[in-house]
N, C-alpha and C positions, 0 to 999 in steps of 0.2 A: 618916368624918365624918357627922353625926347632919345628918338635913334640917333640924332647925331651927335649926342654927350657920350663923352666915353664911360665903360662901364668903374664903376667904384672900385676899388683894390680891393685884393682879395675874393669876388663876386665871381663868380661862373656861371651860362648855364649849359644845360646837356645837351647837345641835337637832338631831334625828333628819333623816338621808338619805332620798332615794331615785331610783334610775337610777344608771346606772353609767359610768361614761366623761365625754363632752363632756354627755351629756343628765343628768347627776350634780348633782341639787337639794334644796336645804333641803324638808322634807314641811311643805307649808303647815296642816296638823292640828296639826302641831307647834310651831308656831308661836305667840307673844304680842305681847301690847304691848309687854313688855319687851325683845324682840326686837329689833334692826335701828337705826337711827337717827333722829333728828328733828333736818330740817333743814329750818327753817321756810321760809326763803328760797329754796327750788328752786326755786318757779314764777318768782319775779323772775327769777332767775337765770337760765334755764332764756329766757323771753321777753327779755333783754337780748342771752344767745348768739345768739339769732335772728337777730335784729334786724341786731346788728355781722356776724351770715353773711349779711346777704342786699345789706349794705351791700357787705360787700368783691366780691362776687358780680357788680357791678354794673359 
């Protein structure tokens, strides 16, 4: 497949490794913006988990 055909549906591939085993990580050089996900609402989220952990906590 020619780089400037789009990739097929459904197809993926991974970025570039590096380490091996447990310490086995995406090479952040390799890496883009297209890369990874966007989820806008982490930090709510993320600050409401808290919150309800420190309630039950209590």
């Amino acid at each position: 497949m020619a780089d400037d055909e789009p990739d097929a549906p459904g197809t993926a591939t991974a970025p570039r490794v590096i380490g091996q085993g447990c310490v086995q990580r995406f090479d952040p050089e390799a890496l883009s913006e297209e890369d990874g996900t966007a989820f806008e609402g982490a930090e709510a989220l993320w600050q409401r988990t808290q919150r309800e952990q420190q309630r039950s906590d209590k």
